[in-house]
N, C-alpha and C positions, 0 to 999 in steps of 0.2 A: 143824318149823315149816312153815305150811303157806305155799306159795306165793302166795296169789290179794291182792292187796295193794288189790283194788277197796273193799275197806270202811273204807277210809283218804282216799278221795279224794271229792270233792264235784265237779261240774260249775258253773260260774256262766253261768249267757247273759243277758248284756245287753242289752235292748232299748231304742230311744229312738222316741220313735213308733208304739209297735204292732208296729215291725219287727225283729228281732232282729240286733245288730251286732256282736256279738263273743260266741266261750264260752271257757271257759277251765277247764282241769282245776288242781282247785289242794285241794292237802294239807289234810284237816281242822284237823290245827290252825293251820291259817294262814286262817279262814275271817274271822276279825272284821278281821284287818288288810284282807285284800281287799274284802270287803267297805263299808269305810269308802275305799278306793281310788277305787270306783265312785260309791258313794253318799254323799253330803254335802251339807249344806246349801244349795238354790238349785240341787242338780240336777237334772236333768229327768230323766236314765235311771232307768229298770225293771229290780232286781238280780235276780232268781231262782235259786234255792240248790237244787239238784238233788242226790240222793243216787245211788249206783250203780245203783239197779233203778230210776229215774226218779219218786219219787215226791219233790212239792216238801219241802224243807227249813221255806223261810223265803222271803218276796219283803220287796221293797221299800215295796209298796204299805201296808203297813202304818203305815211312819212318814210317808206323804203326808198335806199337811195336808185336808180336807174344804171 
């Protein structure tokens, strides 16, 4: 079994602002419950869903209304 447990893990960094206020390494499949942690209706932060070699997942910006 091989060791390297990074393709299991997801980065999140929260921004409010522009500015970024928290990351957090948090288990693939625990990515929707965190994600609804952060982001929810009436909230103002920015989710960003990082994968191990840093290329985005999924943001937030997506379900912002226009």
């Amino acid at each position: 079994m091989d060791n390297n447990l990074n393709g299991y893990f997801v980065t999140f960094e929260i921004y409010k602002d522009g500015n970024q206020v928290n990351s957090l390494l948090v288990p693939i499949s625990l990515i929707h419950d965190e994600f609804q942690n952060w982001k929810f209706p009436g909230s103002t932060l920015e989710v960003r869903v990082k994968d191990h070699t840093g290329n985005f997942r999924i943001s937030s910006k997506i379900l912002d209304p226009r």
